[in-house]
GUZA-715946 format. One line per field, with one value per residue: x, y, z of N, C-alpha, C, CB in turn; chain; residue in one letter; residue number from 1. Coordinates in nm, 4 decimals, padded with zeros to 6 digits. Glycine has a CB too. Example, Ala and Ser with C-alpha at 12.3 -4.5 7.8 and 13.67 -1.06 7.14 Angstrom:
<recs>
nX [01.3190,01.2850]
nY [-00.5690,-00.2250]
nZ [00.7800,00.7080]
caX [01.2300,01.3670]
caY [-00.4500,-00.1060]
caZ [00.7800,00.7140]
cX [01.3200,01.2900]
cY [-00.3300,00.0030]
cZ [00.7800,00.7870]
cbX [01.1308,01.4084]
cbY [-00.4473,-00.0598]
cbZ [00.9046,00.5725]
chain [A,A]
res [A,S]
n [1,2]
</recs>
This chain:
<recs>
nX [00.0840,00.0450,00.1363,00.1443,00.0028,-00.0433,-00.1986,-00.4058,-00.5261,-00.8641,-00.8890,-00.5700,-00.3256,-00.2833,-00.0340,00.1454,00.0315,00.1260,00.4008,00.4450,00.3547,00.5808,00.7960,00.7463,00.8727,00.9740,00.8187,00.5956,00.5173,00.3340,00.0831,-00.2985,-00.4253,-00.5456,-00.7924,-00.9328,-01.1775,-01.2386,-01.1187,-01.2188,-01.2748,-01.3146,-01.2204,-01.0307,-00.7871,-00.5629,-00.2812,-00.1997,-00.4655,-00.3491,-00.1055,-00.1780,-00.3940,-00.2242,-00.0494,-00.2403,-00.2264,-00.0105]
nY [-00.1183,00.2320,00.4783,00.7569,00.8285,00.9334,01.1832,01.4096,01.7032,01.7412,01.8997,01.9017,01.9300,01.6393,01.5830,01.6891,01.5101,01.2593,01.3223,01.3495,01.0728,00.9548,00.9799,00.8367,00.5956,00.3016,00.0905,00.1402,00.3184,00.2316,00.2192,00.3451,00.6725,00.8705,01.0902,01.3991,01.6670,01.9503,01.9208,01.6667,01.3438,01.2233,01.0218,00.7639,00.7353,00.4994,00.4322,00.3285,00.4102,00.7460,00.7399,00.6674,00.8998,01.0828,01.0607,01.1716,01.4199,01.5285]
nZ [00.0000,-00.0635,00.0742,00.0559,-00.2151,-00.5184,-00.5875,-00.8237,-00.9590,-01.1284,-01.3752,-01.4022,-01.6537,-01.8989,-01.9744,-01.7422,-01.5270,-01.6442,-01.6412,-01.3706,-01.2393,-01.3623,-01.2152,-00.9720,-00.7416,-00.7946,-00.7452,-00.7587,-00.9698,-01.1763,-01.0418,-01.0035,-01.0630,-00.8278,-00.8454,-00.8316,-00.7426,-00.6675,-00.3970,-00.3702,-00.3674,-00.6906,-00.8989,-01.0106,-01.2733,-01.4819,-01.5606,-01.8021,-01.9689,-01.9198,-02.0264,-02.3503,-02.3313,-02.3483,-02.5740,-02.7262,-02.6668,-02.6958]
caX [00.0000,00.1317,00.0965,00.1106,-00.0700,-00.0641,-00.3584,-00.4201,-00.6933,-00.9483,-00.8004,-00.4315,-00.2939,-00.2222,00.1303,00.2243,00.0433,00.2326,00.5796,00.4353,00.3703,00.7111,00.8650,00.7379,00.9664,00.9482,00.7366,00.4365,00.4905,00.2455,-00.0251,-00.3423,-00.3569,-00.6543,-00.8147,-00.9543,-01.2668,-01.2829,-01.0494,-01.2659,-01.2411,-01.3806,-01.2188,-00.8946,-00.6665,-00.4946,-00.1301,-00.2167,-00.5186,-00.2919,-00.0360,-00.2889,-00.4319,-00.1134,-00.0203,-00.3415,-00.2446,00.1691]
caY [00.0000,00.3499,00.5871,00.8612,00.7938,01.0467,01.2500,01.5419,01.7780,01.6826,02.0329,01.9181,01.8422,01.4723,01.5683,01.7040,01.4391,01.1648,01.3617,01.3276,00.9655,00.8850,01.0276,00.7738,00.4543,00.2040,-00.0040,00.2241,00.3381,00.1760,00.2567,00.4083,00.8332,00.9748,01.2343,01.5154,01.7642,02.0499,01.8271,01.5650,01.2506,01.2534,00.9126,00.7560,00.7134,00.4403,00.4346,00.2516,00.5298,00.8099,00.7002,00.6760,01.0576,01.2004,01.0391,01.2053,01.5715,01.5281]
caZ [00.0000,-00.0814,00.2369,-00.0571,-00.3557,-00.6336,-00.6412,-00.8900,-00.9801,-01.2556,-01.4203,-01.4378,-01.8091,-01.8777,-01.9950,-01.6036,-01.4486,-01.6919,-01.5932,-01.1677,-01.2549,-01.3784,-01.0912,-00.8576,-00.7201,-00.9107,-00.6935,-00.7325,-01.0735,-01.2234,-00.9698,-01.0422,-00.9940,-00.7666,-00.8868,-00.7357,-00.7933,-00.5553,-00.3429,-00.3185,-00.4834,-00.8191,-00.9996,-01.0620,-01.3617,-01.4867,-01.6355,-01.9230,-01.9779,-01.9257,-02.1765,-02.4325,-02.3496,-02.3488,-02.6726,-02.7892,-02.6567,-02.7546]
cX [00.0884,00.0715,00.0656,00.0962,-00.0554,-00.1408,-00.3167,-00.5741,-00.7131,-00.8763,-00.6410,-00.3930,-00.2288,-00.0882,00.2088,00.1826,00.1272,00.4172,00.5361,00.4544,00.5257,00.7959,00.8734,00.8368,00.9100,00.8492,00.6065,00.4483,00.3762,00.0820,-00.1144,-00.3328,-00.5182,-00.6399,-00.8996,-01.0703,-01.2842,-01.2527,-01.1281,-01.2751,-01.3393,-01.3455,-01.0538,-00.8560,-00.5793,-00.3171,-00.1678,-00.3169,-00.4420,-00.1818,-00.1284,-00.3630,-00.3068,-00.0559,-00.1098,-00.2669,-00.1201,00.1193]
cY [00.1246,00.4373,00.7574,00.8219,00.9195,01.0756,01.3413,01.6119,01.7281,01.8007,01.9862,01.8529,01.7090,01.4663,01.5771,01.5433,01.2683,01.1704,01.3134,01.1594,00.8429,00.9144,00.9171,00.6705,00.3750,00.1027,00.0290,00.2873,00.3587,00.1567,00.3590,00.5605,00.8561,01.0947,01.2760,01.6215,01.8743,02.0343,01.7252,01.4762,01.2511,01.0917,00.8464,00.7497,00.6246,00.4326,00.4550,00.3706,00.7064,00.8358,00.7295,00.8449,01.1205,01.1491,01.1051,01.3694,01.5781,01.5318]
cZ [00.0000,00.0112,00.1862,-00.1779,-00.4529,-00.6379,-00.7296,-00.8945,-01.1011,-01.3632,-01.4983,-01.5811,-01.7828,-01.8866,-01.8109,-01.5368,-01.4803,-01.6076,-01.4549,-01.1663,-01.2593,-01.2855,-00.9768,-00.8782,-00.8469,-00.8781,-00.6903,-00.8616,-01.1685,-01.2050,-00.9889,-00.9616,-00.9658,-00.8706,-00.8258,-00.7883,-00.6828,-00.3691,-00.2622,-00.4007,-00.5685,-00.9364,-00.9574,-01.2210,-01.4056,-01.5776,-01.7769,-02.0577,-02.0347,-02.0176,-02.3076,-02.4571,-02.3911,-02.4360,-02.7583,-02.8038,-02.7258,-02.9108]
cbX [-00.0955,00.1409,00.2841,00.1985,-00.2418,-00.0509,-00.4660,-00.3685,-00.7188,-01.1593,-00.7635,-00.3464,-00.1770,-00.2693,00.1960,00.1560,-00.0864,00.2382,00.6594,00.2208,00.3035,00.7742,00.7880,00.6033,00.9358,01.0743,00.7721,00.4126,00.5354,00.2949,00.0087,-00.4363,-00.2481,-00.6179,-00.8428,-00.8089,-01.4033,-01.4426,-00.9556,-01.3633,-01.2154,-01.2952,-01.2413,-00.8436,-00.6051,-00.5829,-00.0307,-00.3163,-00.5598,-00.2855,-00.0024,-00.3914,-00.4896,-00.0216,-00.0040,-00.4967,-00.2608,00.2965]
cbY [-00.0002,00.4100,00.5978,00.9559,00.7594,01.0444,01.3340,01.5200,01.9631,01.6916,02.1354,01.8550,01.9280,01.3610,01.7409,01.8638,01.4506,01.2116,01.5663,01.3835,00.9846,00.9078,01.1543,00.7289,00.3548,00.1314,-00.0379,00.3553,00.2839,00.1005,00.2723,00.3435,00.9882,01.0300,01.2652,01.5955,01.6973,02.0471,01.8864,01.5805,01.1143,01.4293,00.9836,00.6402,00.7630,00.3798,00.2841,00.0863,00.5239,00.8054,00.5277,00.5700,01.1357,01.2389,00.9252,01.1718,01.6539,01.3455]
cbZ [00.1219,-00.2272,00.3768,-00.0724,-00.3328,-00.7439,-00.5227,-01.0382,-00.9839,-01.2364,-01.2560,-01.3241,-01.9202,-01.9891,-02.1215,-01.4906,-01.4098,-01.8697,-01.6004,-01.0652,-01.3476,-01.4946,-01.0358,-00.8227,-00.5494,-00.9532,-00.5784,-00.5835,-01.0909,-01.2170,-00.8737,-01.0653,-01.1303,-00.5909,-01.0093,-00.7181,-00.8344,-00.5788,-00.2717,-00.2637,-00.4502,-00.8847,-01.1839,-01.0020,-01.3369,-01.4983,-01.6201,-01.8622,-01.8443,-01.8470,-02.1813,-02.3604,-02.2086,-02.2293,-02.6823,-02.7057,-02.5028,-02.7074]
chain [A,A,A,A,A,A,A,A,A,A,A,A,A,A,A,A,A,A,A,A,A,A,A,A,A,A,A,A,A,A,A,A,A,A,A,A,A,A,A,A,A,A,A,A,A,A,A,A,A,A,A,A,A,A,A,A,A,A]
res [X,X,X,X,X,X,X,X,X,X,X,X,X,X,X,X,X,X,X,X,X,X,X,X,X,X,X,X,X,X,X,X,X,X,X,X,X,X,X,X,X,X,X,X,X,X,X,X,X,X,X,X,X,X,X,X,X,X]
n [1,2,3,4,5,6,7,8,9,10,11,12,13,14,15,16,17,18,19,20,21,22,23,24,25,26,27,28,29,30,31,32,33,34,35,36,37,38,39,40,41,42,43,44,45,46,47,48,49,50,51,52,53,54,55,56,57,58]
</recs>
């Protein structure tokens, strides 16, 4: 379990939250990203997903 998970806001471009993503260890990488509406949860995000958008916006 990750004690900090990645959240973002629904708002944030897929390119930053791709770059926040790759940042993490390696053991959590791959782990889906909270997201956030008015800082309350609103959804998650999956990698796999996120790749895919941000191949869209790039």
């Amino acid at each position: 379990m990750d004690r900090q998970p990645l959240s973002v806001d629904y708002k944030t471009s897929a390119g930053l939250v791709f770059e926040l993503a790759m940042k993490r260890c390696a053991d959590h990488i791959y782990d889906d990203i909270i997201v956030t509406k008015n800082e309350v949860y609103h959804g998650v995000v999956s990698i796999k997903d996120l790749v895919s958008r941000s191949r869209v916006v790039l």
